[in-house]
PDB file of N, CA, C and O in Angstrom:
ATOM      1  N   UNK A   1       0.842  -1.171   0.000  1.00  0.00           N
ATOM      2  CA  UNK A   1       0.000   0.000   0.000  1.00  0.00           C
ATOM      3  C   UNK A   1       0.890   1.239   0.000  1.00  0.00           C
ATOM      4  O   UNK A   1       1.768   1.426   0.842  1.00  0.00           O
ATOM      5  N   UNK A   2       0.560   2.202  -1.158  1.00  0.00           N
ATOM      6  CA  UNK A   2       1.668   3.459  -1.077  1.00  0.00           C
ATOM      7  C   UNK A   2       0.869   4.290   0.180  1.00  0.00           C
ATOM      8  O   UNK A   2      -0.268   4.291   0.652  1.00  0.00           O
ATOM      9  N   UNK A   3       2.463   5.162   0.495  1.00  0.00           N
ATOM     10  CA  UNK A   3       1.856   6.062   1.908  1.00  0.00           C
ATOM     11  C   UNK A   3       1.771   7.351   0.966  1.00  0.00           C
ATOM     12  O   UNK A   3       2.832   7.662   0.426  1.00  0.00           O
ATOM     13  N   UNK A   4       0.383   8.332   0.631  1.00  0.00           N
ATOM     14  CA  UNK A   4       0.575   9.479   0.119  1.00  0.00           C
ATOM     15  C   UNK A   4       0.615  10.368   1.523  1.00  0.00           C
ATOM     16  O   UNK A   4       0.079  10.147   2.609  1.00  0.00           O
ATOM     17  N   UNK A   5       1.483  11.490   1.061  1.00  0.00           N
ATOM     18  CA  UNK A   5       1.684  12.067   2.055  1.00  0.00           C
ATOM     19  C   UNK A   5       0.179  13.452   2.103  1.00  0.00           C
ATOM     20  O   UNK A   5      -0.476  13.481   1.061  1.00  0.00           O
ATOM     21  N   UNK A   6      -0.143  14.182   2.916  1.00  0.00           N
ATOM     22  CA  UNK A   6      -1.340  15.142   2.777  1.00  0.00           C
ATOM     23  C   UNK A   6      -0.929  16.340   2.347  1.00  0.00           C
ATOM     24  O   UNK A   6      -1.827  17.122   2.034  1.00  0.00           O
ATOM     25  N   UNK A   7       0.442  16.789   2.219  1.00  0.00           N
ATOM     26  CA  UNK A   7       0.968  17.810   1.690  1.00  0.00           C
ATOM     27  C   UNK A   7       0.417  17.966   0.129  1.00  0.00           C
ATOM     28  O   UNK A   7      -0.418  18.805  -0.210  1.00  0.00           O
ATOM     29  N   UNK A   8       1.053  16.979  -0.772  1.00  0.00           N
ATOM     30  CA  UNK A   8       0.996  16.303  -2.081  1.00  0.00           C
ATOM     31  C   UNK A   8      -0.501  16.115  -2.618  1.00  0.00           C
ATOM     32  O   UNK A   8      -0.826  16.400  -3.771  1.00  0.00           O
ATOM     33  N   UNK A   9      -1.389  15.595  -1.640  1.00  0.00           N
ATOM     34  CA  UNK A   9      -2.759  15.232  -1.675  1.00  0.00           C
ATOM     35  C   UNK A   9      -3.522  16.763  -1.826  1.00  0.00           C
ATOM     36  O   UNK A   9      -4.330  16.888  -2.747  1.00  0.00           O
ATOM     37  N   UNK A  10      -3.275  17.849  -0.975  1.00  0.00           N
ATOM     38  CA  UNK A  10      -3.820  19.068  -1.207  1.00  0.00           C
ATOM     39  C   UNK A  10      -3.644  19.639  -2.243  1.00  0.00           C
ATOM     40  O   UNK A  10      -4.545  20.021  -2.990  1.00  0.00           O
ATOM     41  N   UNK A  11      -1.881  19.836  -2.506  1.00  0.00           N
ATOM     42  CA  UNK A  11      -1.516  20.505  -3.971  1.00  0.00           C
ATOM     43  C   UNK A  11      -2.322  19.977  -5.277  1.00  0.00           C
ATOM     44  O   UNK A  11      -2.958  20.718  -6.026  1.00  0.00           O
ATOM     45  N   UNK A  12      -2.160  18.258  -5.459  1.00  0.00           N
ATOM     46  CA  UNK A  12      -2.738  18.060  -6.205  1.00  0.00           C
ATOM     47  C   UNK A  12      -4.151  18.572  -6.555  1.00  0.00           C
ATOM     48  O   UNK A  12      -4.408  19.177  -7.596  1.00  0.00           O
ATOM     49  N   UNK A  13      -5.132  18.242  -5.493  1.00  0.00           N
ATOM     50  CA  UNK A  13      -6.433  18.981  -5.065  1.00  0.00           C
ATOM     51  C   UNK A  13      -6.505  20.332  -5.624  1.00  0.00           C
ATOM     52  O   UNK A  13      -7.270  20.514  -6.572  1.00  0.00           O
ATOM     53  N   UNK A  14      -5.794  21.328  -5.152  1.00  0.00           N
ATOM     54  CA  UNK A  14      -5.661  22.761  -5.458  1.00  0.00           C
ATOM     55  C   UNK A  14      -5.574  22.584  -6.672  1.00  0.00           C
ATOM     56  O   UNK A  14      -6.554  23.010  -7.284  1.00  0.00           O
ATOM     57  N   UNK A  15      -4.454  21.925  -7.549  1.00  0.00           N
ATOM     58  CA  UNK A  15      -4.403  22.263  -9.075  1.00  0.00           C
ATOM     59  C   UNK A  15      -5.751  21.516  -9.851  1.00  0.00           C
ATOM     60  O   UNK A  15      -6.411  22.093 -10.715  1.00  0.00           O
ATOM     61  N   UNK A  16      -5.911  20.697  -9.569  1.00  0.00           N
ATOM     62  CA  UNK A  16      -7.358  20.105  -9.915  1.00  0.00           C
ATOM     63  C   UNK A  16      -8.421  21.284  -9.945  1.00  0.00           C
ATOM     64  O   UNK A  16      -8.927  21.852 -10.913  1.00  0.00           O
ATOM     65  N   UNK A  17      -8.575  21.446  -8.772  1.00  0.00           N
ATOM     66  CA  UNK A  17      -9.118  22.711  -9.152  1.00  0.00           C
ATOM     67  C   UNK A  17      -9.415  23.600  -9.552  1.00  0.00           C
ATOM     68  O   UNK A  17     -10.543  23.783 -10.011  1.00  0.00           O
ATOM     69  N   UNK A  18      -8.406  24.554  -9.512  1.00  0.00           N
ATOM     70  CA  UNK A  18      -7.855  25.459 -10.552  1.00  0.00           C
ATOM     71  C   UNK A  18      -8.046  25.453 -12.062  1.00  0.00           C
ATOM     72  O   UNK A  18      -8.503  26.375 -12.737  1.00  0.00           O
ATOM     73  N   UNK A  19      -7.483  23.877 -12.617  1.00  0.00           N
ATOM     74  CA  UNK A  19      -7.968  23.939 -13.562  1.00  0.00           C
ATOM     75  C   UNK A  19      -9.522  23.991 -14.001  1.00  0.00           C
ATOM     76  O   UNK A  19      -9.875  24.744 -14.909  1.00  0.00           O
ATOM     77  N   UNK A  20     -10.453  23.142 -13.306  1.00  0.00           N
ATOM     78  CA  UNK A  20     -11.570  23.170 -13.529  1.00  0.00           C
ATOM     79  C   UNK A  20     -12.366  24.372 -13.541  1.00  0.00           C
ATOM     80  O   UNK A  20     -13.292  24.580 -14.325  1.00  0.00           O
ATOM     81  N   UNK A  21     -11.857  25.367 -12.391  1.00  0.00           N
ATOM     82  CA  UNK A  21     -12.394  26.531 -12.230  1.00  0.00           C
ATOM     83  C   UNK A  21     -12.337  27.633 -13.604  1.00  0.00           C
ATOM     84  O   UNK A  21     -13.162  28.345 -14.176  1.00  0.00           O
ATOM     85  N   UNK A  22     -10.783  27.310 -13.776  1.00  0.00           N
ATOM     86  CA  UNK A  22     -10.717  28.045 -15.107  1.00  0.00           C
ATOM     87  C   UNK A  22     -11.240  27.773 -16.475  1.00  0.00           C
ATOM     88  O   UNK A  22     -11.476  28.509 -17.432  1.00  0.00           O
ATOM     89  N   UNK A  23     -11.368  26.254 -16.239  1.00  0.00           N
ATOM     90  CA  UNK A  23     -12.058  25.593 -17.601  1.00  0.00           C
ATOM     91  C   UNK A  23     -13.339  26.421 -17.976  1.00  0.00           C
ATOM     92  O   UNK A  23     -13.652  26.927 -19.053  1.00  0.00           O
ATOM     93  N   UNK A  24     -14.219  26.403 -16.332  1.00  0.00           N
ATOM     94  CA  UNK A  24     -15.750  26.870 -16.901  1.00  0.00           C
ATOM     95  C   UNK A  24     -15.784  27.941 -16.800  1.00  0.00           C
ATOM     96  O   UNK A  24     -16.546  28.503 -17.586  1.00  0.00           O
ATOM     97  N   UNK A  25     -14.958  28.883 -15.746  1.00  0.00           N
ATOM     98  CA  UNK A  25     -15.046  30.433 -16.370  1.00  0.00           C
ATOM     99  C   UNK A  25     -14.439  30.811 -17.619  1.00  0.00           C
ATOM    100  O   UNK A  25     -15.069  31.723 -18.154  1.00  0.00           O
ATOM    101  N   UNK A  26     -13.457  30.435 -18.253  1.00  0.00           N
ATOM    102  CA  UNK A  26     -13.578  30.505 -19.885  1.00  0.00           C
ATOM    103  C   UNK A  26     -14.658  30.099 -20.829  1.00  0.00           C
ATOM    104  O   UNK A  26     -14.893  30.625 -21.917  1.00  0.00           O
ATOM    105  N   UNK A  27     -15.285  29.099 -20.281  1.00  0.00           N
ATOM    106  CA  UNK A  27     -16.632  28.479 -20.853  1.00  0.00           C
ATOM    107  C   UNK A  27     -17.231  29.047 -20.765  1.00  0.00           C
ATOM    108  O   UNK A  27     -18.061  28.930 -21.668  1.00  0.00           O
ATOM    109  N   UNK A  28     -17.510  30.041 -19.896  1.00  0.00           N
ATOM    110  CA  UNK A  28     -18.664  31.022 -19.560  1.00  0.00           C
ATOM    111  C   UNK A  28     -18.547  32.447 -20.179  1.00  0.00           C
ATOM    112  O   UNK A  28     -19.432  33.299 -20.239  1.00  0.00           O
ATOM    113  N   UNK A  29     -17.459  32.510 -20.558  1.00  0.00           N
ATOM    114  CA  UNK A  29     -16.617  33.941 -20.861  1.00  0.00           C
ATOM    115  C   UNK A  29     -16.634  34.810 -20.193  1.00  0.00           C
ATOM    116  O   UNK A  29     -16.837  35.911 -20.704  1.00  0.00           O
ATOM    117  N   UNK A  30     -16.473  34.725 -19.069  1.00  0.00           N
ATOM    118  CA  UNK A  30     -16.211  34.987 -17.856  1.00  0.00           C
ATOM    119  C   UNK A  30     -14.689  35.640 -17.263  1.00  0.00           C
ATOM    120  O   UNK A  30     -13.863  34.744 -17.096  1.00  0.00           O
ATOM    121  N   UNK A  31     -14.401  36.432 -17.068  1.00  0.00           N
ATOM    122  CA  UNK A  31     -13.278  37.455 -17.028  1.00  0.00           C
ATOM    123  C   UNK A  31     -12.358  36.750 -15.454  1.00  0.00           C
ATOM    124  O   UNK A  31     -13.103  36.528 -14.499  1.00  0.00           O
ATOM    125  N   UNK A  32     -11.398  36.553 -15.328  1.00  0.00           N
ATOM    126  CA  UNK A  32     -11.400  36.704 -13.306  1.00  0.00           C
ATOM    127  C   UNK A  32     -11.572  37.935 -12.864  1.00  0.00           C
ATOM    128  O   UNK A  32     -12.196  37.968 -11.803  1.00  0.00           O
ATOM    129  N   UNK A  33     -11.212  39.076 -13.332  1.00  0.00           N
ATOM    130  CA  UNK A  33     -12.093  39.943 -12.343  1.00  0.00           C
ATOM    131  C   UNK A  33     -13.633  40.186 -12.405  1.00  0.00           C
ATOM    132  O   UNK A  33     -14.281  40.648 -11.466  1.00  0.00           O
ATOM    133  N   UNK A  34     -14.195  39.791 -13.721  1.00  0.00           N
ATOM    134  CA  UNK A  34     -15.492  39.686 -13.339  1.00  0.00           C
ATOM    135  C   UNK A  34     -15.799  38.630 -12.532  1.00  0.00           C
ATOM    136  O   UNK A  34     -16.045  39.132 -11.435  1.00  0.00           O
ATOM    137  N   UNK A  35     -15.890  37.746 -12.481  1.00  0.00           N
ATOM    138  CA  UNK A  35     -15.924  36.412 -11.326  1.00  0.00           C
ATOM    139  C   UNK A  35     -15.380  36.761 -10.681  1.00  0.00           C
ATOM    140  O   UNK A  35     -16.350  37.447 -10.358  1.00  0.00           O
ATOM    141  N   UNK A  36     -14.511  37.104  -9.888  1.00  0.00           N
ATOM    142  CA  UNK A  36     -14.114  38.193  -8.480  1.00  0.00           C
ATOM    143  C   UNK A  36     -15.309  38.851  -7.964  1.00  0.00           C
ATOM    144  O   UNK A  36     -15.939  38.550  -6.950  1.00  0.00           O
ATOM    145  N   UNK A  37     -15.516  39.708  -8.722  1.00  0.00           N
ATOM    146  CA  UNK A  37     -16.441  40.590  -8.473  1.00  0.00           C
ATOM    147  C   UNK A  37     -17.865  40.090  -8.362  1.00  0.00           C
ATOM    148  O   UNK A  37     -18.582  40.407  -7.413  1.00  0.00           O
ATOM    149  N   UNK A  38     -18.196  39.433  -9.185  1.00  0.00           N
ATOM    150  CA  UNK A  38     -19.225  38.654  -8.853  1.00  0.00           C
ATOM    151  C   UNK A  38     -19.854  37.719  -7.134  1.00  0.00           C
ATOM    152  O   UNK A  38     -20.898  37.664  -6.482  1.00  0.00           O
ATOM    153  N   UNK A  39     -18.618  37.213  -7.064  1.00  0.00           N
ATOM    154  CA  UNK A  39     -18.318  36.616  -5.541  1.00  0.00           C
ATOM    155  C   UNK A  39     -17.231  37.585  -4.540  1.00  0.00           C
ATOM    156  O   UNK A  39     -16.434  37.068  -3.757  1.00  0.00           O
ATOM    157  N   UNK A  40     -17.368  38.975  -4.725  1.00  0.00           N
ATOM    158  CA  UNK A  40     -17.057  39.393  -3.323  1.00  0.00           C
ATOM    159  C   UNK A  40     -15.451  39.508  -3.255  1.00  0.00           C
ATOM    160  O   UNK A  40     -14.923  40.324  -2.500  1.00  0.00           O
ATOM    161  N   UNK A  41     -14.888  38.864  -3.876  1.00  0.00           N
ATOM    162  CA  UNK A  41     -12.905  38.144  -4.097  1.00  0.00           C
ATOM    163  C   UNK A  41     -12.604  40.059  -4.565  1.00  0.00           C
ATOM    164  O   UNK A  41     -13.165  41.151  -4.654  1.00  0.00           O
ATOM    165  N   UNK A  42     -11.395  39.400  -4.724  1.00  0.00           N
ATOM    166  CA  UNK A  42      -9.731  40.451  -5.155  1.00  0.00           C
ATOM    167  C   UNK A  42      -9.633  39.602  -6.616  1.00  0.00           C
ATOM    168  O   UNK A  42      -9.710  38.374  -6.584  1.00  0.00           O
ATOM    169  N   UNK A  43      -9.454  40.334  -7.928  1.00  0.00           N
ATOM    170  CA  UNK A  43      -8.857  39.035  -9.133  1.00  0.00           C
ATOM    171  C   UNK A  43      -7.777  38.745  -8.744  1.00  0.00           C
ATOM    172  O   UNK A  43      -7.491  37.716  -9.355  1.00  0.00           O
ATOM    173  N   UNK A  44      -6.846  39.050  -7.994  1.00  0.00           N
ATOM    174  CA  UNK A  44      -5.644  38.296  -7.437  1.00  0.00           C
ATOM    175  C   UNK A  44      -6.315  36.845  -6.858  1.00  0.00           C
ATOM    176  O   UNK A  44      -6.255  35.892  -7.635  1.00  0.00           O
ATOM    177  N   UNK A  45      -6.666  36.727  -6.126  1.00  0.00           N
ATOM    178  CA  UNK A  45      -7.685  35.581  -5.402  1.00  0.00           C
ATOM    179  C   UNK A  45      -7.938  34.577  -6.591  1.00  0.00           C
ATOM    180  O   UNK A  45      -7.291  33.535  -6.697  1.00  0.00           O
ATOM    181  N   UNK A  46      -8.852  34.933  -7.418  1.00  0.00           N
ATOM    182  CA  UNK A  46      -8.990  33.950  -8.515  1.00  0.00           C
ATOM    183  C   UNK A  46      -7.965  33.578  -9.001  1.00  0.00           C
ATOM    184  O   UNK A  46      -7.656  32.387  -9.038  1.00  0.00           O
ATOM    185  N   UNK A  47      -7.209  34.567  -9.490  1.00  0.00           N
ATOM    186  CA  UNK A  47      -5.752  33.810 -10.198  1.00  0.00           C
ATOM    187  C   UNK A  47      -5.178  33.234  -9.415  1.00  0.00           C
ATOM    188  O   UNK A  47      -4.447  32.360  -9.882  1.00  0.00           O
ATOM    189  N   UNK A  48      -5.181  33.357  -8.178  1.00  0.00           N
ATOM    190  CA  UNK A  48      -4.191  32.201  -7.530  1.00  0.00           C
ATOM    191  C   UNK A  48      -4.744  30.705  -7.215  1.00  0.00           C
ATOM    192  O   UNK A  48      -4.103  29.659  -7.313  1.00  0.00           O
ATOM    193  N   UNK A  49      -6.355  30.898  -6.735  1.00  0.00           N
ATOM    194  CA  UNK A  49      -7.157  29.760  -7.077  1.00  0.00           C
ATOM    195  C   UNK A  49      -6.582  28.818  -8.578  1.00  0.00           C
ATOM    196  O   UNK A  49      -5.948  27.763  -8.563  1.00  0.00           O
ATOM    197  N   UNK A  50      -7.053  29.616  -9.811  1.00  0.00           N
ATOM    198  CA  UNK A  50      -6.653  29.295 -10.733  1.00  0.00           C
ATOM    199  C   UNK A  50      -5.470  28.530 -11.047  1.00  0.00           C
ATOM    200  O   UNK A  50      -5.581  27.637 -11.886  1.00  0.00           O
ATOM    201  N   UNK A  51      -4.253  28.766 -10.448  1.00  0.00           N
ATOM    202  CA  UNK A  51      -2.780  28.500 -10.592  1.00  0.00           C
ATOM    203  C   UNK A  51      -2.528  27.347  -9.556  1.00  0.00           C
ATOM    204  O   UNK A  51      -1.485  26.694  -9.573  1.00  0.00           O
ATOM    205  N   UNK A  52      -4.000  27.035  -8.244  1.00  0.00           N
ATOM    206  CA  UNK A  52      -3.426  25.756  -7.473  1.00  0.00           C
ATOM    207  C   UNK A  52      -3.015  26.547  -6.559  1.00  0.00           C
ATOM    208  O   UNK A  52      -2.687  25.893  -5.569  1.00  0.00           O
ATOM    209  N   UNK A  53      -2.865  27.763  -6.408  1.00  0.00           N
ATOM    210  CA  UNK A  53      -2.021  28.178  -4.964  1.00  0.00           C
ATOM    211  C   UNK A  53      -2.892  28.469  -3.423  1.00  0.00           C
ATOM    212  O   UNK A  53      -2.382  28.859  -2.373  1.00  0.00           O
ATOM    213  N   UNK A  54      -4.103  28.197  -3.634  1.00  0.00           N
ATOM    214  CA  UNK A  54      -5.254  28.274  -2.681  1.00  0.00           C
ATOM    215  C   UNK A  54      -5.738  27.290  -1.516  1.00  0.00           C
ATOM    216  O   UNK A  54      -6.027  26.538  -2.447  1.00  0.00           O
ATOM    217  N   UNK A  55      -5.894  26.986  -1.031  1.00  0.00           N
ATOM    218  CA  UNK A  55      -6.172  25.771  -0.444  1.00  0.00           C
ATOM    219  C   UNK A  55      -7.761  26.314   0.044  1.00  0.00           C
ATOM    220  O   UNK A  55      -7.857  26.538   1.251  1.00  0.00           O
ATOM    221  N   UNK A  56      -8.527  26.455  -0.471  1.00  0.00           N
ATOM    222  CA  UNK A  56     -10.121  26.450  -0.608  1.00  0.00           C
ATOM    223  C   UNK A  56     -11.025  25.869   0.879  1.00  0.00           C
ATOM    224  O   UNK A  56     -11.095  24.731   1.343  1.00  0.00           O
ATOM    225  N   UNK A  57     -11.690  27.260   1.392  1.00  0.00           N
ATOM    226  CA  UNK A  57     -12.379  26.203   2.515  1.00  0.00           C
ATOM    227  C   UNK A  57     -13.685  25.774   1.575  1.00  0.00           C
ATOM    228  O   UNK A  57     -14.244  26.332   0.631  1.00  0.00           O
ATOM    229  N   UNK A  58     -13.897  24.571   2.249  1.00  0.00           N
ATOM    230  CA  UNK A  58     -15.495  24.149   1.591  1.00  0.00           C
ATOM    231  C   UNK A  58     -16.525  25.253   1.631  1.00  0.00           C
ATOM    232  O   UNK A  58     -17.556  24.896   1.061  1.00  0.00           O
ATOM    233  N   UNK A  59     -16.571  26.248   2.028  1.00  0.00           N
ATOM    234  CA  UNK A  59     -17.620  27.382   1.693  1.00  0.00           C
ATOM    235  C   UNK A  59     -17.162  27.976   0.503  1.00  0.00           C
ATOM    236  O   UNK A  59     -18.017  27.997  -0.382  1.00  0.00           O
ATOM    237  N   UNK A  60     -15.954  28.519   0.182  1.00  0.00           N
ATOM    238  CA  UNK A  60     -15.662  28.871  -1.144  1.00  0.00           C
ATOM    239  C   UNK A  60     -15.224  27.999  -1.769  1.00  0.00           C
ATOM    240  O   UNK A  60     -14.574  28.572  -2.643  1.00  0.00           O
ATOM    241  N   UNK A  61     -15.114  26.666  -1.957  1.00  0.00           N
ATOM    242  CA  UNK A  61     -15.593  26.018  -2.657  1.00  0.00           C
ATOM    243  C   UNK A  61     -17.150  26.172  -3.559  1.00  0.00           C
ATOM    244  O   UNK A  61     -17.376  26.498  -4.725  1.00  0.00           O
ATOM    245  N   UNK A  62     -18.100  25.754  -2.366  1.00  0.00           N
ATOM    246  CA  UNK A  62     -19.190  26.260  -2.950  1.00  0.00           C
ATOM    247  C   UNK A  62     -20.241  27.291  -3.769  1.00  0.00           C
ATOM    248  O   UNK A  62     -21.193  27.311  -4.550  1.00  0.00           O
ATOM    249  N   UNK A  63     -19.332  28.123  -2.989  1.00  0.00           N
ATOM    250  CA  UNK A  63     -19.672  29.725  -3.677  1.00  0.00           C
ATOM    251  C   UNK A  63     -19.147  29.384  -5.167  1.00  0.00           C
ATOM    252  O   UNK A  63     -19.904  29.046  -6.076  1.00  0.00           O
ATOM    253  N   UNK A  64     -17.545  29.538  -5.309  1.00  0.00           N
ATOM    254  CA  UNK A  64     -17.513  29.203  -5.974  1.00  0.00           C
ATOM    255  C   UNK A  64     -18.099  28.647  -7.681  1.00  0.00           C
ATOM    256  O   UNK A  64     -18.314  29.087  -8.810  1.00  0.00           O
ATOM    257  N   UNK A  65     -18.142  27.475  -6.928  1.00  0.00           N
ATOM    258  CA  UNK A  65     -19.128  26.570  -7.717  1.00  0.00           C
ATOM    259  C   UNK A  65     -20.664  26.784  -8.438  1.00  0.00           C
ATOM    260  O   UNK A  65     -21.134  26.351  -9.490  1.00  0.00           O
ATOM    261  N   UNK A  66     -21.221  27.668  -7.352  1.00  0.00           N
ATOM    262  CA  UNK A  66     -22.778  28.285  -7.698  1.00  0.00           C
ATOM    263  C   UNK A  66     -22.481  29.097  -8.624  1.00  0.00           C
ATOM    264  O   UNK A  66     -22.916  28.947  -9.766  1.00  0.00           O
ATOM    265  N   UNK A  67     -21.353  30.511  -8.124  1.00  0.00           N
ATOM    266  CA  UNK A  67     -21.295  30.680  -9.724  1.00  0.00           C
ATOM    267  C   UNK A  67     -21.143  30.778 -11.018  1.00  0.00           C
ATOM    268  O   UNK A  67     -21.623  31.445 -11.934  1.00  0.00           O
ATOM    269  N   UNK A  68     -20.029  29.603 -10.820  1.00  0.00           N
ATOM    270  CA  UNK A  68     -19.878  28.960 -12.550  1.00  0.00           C
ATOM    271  C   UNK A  68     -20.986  27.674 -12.690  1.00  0.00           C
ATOM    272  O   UNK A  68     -20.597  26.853 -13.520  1.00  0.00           O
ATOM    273  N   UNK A  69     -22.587  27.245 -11.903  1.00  0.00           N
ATOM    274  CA  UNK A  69     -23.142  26.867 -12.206  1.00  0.00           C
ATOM    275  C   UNK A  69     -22.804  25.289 -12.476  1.00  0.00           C
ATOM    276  O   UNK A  69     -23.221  24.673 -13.458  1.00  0.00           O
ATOM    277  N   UNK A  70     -22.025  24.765 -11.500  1.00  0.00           N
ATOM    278  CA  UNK A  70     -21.773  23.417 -11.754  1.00  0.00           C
ATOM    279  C   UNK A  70     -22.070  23.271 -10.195  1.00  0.00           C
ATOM    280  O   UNK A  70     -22.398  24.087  -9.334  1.00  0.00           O
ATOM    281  N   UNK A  71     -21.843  22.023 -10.182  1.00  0.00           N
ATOM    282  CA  UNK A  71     -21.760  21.519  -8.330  1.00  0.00           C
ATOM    283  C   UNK A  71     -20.205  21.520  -7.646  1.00  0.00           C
ATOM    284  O   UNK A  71     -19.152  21.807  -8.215  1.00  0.00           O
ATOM    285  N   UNK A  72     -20.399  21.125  -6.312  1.00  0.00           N
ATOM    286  CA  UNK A  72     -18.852  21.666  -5.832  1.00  0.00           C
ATOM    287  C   UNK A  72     -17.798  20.268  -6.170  1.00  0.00           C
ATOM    288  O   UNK A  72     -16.568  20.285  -6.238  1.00  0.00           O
ATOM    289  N   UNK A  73     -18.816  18.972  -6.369  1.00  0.00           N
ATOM    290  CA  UNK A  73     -18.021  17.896  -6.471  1.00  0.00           C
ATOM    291  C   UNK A  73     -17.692  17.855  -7.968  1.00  0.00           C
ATOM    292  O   UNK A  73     -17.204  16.795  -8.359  1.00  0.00           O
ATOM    293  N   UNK A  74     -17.868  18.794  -8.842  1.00  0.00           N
ATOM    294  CA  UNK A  74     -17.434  18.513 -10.390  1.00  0.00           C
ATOM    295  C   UNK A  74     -15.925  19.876 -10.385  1.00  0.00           C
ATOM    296  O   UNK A  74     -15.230  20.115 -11.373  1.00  0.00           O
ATOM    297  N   UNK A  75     -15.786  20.514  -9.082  1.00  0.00           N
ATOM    298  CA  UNK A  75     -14.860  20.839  -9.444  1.00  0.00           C
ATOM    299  C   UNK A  75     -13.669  19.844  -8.692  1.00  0.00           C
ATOM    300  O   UNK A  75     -12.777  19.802  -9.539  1.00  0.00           O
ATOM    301  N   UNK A  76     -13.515  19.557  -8.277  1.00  0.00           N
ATOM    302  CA  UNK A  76     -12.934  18.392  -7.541  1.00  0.00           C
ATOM    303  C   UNK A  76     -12.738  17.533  -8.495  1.00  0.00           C
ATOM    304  O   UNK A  76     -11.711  17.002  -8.071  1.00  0.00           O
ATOM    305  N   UNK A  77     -13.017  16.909  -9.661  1.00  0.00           N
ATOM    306  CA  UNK A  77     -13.104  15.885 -10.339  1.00  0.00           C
ATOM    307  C   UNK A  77     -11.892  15.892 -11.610  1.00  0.00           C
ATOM    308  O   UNK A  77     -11.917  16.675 -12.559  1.00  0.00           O
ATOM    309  N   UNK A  78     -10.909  14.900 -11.399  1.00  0.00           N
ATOM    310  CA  UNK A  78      -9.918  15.479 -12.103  1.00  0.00           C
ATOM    311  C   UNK A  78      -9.992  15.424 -14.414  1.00  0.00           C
ATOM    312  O   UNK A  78      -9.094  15.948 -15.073  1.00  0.00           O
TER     313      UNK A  78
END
């Protein structure tokens, strides 16, 4: 059984993310500072989301998620 460590397990997580986040706000044509602005954020905030550098509580997760209109477990999904 491999030992993953939880360091590795988050990063990965974060970039998973990130990408997905960015997938559907381009899908949406969707700006990051408009999606910033939309949810309250800094576009610094998004871009770093974006890039994996975030470590996301499950509330912005969700937020998130509501408003690029997907659920919170499809951004999670690699």
């Amino acid at each position: 059984m491999a030992v993953v460590h939880s360091s590795s397990v988050s990063s990965e997580l974060q970039e998973i993310v990130g990408r997905r986040v960015r997938e559907r706000r381009t899908a949406l044509g969707v700006s990051q500072e408009k999606l910033a602005e939309q949810l309250g954020y800094h576009r610094t905030y998004v871009g770093s989301v974006e890039r994996g550098e975030r470590n996301l509580t499950l509330s912005s997760l969700e937020q998130l998620a509501q408003r690029l209109g997907v659920e919170p477990i499809d951004l999670l999904r690699a």
